[in-house]
Structure formats: C-alpha cells, structure tokens
C-alpha positions in Angstrom: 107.2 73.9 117.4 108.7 74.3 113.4 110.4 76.8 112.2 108.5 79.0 110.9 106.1 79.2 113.8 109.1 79.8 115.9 110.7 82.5 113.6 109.3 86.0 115.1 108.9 84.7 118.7 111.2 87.2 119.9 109.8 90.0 118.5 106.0 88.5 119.5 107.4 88.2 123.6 109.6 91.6 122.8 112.8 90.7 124.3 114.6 93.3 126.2 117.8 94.7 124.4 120.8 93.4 126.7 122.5 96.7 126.5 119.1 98.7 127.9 118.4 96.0 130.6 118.5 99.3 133.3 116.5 101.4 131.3 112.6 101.9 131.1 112.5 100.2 127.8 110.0 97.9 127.5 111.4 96.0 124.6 110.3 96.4 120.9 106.9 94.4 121.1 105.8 95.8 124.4 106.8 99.4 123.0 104.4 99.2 120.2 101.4 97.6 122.0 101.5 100.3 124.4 101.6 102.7 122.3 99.0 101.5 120.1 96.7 100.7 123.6 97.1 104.5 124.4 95.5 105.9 121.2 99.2 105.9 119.3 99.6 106.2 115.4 102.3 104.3 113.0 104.1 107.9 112.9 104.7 110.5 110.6 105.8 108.1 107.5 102.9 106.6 107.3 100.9 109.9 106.9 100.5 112.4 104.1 103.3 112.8 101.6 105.6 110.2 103.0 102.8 107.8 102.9 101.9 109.0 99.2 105.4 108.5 98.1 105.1 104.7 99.5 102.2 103.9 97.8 103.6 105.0 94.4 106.6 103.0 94.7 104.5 100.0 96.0 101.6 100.2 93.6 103.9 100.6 90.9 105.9 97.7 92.1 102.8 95.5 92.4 101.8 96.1 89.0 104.8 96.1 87.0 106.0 92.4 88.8 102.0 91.1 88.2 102.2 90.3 92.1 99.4 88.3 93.2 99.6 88.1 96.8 101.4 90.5 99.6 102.1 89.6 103.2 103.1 92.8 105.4 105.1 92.5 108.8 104.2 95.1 111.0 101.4 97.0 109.1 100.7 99.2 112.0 97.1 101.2 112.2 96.5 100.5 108.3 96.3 103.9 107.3 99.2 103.6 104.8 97.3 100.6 103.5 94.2 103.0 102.6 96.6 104.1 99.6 97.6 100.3 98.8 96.4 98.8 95.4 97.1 95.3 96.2 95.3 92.2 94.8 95.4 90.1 98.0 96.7 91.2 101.3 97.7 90.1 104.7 99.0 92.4 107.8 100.4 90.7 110.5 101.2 93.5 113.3 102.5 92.5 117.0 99.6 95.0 118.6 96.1 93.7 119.2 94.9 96.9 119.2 96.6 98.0 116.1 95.2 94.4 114.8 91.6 95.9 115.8 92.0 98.9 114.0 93.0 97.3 110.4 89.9 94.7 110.6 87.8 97.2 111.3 88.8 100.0 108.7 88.8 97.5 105.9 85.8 95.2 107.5 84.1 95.4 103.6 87.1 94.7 102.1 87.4 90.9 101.6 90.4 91.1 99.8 92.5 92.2 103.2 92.8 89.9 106.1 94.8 91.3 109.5 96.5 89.0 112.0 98.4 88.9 115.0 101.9 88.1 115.3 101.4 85.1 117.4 99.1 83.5 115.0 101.5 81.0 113.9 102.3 79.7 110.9 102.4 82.6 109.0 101.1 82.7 105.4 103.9 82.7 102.4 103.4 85.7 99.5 104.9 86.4 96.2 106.1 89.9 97.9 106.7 90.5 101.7 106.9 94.4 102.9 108.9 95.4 106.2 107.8 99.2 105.9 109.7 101.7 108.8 109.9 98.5 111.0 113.7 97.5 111.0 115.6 100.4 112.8 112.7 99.9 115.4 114.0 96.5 116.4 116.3 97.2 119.1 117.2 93.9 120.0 119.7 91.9 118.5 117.6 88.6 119.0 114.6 90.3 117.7 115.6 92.1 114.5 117.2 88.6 113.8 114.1 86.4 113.8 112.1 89.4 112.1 114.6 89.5 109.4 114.0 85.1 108.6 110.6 85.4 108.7 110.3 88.0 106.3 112.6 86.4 104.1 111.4 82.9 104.4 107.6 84.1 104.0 108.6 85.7 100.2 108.5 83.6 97.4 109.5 86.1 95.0 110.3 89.7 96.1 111.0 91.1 99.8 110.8 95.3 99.8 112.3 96.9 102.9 111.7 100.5 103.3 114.3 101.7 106.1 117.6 103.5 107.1 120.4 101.3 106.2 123.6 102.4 108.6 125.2 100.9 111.7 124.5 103.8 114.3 123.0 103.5 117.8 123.2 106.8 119.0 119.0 107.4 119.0 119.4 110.1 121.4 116.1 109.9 123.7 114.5 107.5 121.0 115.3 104.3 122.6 112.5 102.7 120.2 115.4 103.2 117.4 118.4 101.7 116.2 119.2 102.0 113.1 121.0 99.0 111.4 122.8 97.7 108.2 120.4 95.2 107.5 122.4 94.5 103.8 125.1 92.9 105.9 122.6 90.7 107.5 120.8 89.6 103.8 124.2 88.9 102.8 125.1 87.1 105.3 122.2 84.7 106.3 120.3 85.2 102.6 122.7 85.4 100.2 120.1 84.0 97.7 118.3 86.6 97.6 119.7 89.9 95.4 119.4 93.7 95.9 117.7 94.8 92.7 116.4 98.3 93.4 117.5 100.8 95.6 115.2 103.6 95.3 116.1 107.2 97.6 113.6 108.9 99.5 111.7 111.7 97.5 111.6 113.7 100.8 115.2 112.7 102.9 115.1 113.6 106.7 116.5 116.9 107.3 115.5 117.2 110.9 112.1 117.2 110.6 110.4 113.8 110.6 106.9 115.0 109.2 108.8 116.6 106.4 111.3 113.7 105.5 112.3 110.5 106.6 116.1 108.5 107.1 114.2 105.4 104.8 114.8 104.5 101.3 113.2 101.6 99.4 115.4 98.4 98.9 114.2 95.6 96.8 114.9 91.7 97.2 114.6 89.1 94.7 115.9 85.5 94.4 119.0 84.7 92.7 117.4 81.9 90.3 120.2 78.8 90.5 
C-alpha cells in the first residue's frame, strides 16, 4: 500500500483513543458515521451565520489566490458547501451516509464530486480545507495521519479552521479535544508557513450556535 493511500487509515478504521479505551467512545470515525446514520447534522458551525462567515473568508480566499481546484477533508452533510464559490471541488468525508447526502444535494452540479475516505488515493488540489474537523480527532494516531494527508494533498495553500490550544478537558464531549496543531505543522511541515490568521467574527461565549472556539489559519509553502 503507498503512502498516501495509507495516510488517513486511522481515521477511515477510527481508532480508539488509548486514554478512553473504558469509555463508550466509539472512536472519531465510528462517532461520525453514527451520527450521520441516525439523521445527525455537521453542527452549529456549519449553519447560519457561522457558516456565512466561512464562506466569506473562503470565497474570498479562492478568488483573491485564482485557486483552481479545492479538496475538502471531512465536508460533512454539504450544507456549508451550498455557500461555497469554488471552481472545482472534491469532499472526501469518513460517513457514507454523509457521502450520500453531498451527491445527492449537488447531483446537477458537475463541478462537485463527493468521496469516501477509504477511496484511496486521494486527489491532490491547489488548496485543501480541514473546516471544525481537528479538535474532533481524539486520537493521537488519528489526528496524526489526518494532519499528512491534508498537508501532502495541497499543492499550494492548506486553510484549517479550528481551536488551536492544548486542552483536554471536553467535559461530557468526548468527540473533542482540542489541540495545538501549529506545533504539529512545525514540527512534521515546517515547509509549509502560517500566512493568515484570521479571528472568528462571532468567538464562542458559551453558546455554540452563537459563536464558535475556531479561527481561520492559512498554510502556504515556503518556496526554497
């Protein structure tokens, strides 16, 4: 199997945390798929303002860099994608049902295609989106191999939209842990820069539909 094809197998099998292994967890991939199975939506950020404040960012983004081609890893139930002004797309998401959903919605769209995370190799793009995904890998192993793929699938920008602070104290949310992810770019990418860092227009202040804990980070390669 290469290495690419191999990158998000953790997340694909949803590996257990090792810290939860006596909870009712199901793992980060199992979480989702279930969820999605049982009628579930991507959550609050991906609906009204939050999801409007995205899309401006991003359609901004797209325009001002003349990005051709976008390749999303976890895109969820699409609806944030309903705002999306993208030339070419790809969603790659680790729920069948969530993958059902997206093909369906955009089904006379031909400029969207929807895939699941299994479907190995994945396709490369000039920008890669992780949008509220990261501080809902759990697992160590998982978050790791998320974290190359979505790297080594960008050819010229990466965007991460999420919290950015080392704290595991989710309370009764066991499908969050929120994580540093800089530390991990600068340590396994180092190639690749933080050019933007844009705050949330609507911060969480203990009200998830009102605000979330994710800001926009943007990635580009360090030309050598």
């Amino acid at each position: 199997m290469g290495t690419i094809s191999k990158l998000f197998k953790g997340w694909i099998l949803g590996i257990k945390p090792r810290c939860q292994t006596e909870s009712s967890f199901p793992g980060s991939g199992e979480y989702w798929r279930e969820r999605y199975a049982q009628g579930g939506s991507s959550g609050h950020g991906s609906y009204h303002k939050l999801a409007e404040f995205k899309a401006e960012f991003l359609n901004n983004l797209v325009h001002e860099k003349q990005i051709r081609t976008v390749v999303e890893f976890g895109c969820g139930d699409g609806n944030q994608l309903t705002l999306a002004s993208y030339p070419r797309y790809v969603g790659y998401d680790v729920s069948d049902d969530a993958i059902a959903l997206c093909r369906e919605q955009f089904a006379a769209d031909s400029t969207k295609r929807f895939a699941s995370s299994n479907e190995a190799p994945p396709e490369k793009a000039e920008l890669t989106l992780s949008l509220d995904v990261v501080y809902h890998l759990v697992e160590d192993e998982v978050f790791h191999l998320y974290m190359e793929r979505l790297f080594d699938c960008a050819e010229r920008v990466v965007v991460l939209y999420s919290s950015n602070v080392e704290d595991t104290s989710a309370g009764n949310h066991q499908h969050i842990r929120h994580r540093q992810f800089t530390r991990w770019i600068a340590e396994h990418r180092p190639q690749w820069q933080l050019t933007q860092h844009v705050p949330n227009r609507y911060p969480f202040k203990g009200n998830s539909k009102q605000g979330s804990f994710s800001d926009f980070y943007v990635f580009e390669q360090v030309k050598s």
